[in-house]
N, C-alpha and C positions, 0 to 999 in steps of 0.2 A: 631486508627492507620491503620487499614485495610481500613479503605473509603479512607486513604487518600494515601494508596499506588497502591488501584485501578486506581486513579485520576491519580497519578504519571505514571503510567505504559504506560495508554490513551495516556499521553502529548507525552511520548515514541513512541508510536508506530503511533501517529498522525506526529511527527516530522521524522520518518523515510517514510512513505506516501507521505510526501510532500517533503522531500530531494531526495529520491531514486525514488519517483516518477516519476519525471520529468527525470532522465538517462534512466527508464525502458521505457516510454513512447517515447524518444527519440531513443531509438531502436528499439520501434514498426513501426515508420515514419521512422527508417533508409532508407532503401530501397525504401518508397515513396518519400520522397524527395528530395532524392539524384539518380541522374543522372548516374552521370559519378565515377571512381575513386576515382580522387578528390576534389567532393564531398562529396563521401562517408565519406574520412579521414577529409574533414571538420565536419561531422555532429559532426563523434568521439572525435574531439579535442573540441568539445565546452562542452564534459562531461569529455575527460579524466583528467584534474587536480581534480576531485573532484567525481569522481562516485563509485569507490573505499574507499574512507572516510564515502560516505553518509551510508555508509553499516553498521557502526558503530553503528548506533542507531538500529537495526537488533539485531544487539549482547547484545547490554545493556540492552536493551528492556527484552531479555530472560532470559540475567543473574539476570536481576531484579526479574522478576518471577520466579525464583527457587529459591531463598531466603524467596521472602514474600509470596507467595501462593504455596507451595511445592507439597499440592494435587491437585493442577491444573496442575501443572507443569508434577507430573507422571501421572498423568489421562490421559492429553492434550496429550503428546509427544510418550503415548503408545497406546493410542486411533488413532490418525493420524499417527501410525506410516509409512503406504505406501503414504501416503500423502508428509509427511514430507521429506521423504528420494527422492520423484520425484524434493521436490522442492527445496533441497541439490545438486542434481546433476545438476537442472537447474541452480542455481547460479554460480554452476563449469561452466560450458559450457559458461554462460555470460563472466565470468573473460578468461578462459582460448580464447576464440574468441576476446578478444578486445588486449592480450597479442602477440597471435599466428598467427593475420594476416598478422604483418611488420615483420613476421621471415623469409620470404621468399619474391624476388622479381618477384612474380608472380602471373598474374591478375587472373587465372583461382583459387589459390591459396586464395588470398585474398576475392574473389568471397564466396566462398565457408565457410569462417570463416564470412565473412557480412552476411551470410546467416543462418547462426547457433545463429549470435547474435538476429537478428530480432526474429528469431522465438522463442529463451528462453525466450525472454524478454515479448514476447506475451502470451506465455505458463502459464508463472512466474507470470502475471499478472492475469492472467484466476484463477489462482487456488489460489491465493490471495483472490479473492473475494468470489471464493467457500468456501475457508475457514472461513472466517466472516459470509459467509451464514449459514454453518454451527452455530457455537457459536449462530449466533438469531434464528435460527430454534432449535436448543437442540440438544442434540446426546443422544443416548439408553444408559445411566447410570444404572446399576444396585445398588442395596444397599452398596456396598462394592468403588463406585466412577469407574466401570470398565465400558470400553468397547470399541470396535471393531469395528470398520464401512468400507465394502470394496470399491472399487475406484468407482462404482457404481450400484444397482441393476435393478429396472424397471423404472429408475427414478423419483417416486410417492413419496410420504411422507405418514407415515404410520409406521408398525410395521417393516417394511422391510426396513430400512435404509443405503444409499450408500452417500458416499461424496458425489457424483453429482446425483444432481436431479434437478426436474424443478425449485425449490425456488433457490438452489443454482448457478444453471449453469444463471441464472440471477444475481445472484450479481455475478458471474464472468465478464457477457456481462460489469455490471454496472460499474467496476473495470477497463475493458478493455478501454471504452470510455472515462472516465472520464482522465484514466492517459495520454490516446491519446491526449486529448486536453491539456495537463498539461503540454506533452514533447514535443508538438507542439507549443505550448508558448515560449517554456528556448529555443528552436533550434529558433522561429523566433526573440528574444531577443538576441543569439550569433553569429548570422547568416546576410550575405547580401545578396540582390537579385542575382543569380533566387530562391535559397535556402529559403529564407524568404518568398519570393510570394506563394511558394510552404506549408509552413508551415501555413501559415496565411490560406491559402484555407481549407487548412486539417484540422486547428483548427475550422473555421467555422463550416464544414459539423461535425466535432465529438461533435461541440457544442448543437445542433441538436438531436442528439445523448444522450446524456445528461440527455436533457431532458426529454426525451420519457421515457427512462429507468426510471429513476429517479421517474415518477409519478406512474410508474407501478409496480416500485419496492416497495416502501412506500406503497400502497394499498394491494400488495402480504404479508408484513412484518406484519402489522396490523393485517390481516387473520394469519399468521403462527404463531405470537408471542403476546400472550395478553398482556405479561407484558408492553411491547411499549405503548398502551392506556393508559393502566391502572396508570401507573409513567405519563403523561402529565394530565393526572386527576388528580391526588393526587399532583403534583407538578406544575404547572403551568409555575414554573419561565423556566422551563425546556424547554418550544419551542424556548426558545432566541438561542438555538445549530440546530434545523431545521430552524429558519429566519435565522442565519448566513448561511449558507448550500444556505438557497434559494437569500438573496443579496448579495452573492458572483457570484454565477450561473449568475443574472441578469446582473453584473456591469463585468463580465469577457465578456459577448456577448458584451455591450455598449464600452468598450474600446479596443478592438478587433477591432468593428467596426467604431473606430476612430482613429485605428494605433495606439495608447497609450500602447504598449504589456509590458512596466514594470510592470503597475497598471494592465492591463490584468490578467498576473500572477500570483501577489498576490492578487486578485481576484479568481483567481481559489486555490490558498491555502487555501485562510478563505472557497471555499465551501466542498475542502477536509476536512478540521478540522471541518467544521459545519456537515460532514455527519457523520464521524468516531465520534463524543463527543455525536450526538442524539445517535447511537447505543450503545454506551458506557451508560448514560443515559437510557436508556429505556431497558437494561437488567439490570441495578441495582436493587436489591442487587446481583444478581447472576453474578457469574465469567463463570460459563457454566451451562446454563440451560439445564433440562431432558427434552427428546422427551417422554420417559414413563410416570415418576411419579415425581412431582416437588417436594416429599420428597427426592426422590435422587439426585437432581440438587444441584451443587455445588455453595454455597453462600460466601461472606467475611467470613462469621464469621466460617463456617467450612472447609476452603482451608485453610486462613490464618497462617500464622506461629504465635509462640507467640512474644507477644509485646516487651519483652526488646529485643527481636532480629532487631524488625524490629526499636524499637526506636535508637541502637547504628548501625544499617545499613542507616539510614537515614544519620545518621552523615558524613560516608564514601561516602554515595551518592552524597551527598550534595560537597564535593570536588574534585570527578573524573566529577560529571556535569561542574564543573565550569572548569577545566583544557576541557573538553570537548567545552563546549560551547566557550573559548577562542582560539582553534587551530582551529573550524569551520571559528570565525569571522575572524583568520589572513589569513585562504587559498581562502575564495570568496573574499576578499579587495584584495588579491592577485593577485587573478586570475579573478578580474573582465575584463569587456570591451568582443570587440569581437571576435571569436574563430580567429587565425589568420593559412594561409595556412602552410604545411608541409611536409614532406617529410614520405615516409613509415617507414622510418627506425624507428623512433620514438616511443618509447612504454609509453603506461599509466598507 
């Protein structure tokens, strides 16, 4: 039961990656590809029926972990706890800017909430990926599942550990790029020219990007975390989540650069789900591994809750997914086609 609510948890937070993805990404290019006013309120309306919802998988995702992994759940949330709470505020600052710019009819106004969302959204994204970096690098676990890590020390890896350091503040870079080209996709998929010409450019160059990151990241990962080898040796079947990761990456450049930007996009989903399921993958069995002593690294089988909990929470899952996954499918059939223009008063 525990492998298989780690599994679950993955799909969770891969499916919020790739829905909330694409809004954060789209307000990191807010500001580059939008021009004028009007297109700013274009870029917004090609997320606002849905960026809000995407957030949901956010929530489920954690309520799910505090059910079935409880001592991940208090380790995790008290260990990151200044992490946590910057990226608490950041989410506020996203909502509250996409709410509080059509409150007012004024450009200097609205200027200034476009400006606050861009940069959450870049921020949010940064410290998304630190955090993951964190989980594959380990955190300083003592015996008792505790610990502390401050926002950052010399940046080095070592006995002296800070959220941001040079492993981590690369899988922030890695997070940053990746989702840029993800909400440079959904904006040039909701979007008409000059806004689309605009997106397409920006997805190229972050495509690029991608890349680089991506081989240097995988080579830094290997060095910081043995367990990643070691599970593709013992498991083989297991590179099918790095070849996803990697012909996605390839088929998202190739239909990009044949205007194809549907297939583009979900192209770039399968290589967000091919990156997130190899690290998922290659820290198993651990749910957070020790930077000290892997006897204090947190596994399934000692986070875990017990079984009849988690076998009668399956059940209840099993029916809030399906009410979930059915209000997803009726608001994108919804809300499909392209963002169309509007008025400030408008809220999302």
């Amino acid at each position: 039961m525990g492998t298989l609510w780690f599994c679950l948890i993955a799909l969770m937070i891969a499916a919020y990656v790739v829905l909330d993805g694409f809004d954060l990404g789209a307000g990191i290019i807010h500001l580059l590809v939008a021009k004028t006013p009007a297109e700013r309120l274009l870029v917004l309306r090609s997320i606002g029926p849905v960026w809000n919802g995407n957030e949901v998988w956010l929530l489920v995702a954690g309520g799910t972990l505090h059910f079935t992994f409880p001592a991940l759940y208090a380790s995790g949330f008290s260990g990151f706890y200044l992490l946590l709470m910057i990226v608490l505020w950041l989410l506020i600052l996203r909502g509250v800017s996409i709410e509080f710019r059509s409150a007012l009819e004024n450009a200097l106004w609205a200027s200034f909430w476009d400006t606050v969302f861009c940069l959450a959204s870049l921020l949010l994204v940064v410290l998304y990926g630190a955090a993951l970096g964190n989980v594959v690098r380990g955190v300083p676990l003592d015996a008792q599942h505790r610990f502390f890590e401050p926002l950052w020390t010399n940046f080095q890896l070592g006995s002296k550990l800070g959220v941001l350091d040079w492993y981590t503040i690369l899988s922030g870079l890695m997070a940053l790029t990746a989702l840029t080209l993800h909400g440079a996709l959904w904006v040039t998929i909701k979007t008409e020219d000059p806004i689309r010409k605009r997106s397409q450019r920006l997805g190229q160059l972050a495509w690029w990007g991608v890349v680089v990151i991506t081989v240097f990241l995988t080579i830094a990962t290997f060095k910081v975390q043995a367990q990643e080898l070691r599970n593709l040796r013992t498991y083989p079947l297991g590179y099918v989540f790095p070849g996803l990761a990697m012909t996605g990456l390839i088929l998202t450049y190739w239909d990009l650069f044949r205007q194809n930007y549907g297939r583009a996009f979900l192209a770039s989903c399968a290589y967000l789900v091919g990156m997130l399921t190899s690290v998922v993958f290659g820290i198993y069995p651990y749910v957070l591994p020790a930077s000290t002593d892997s006897v204090n690294a947190l596994t399934i089988q000692n986070a875990k809750a017990p079984d009849y909990g988690l076998r009668i929470g399956l059940i209840w899952w099993g029916i809030g997914m399906a009410l979930v996954i059915g209000y997803f499918f009726f608001a994108y059939r919804h809300f499909a086609g392209k963002a169309q223009p509007g008025t400030t008063e408008e809220h999302y």
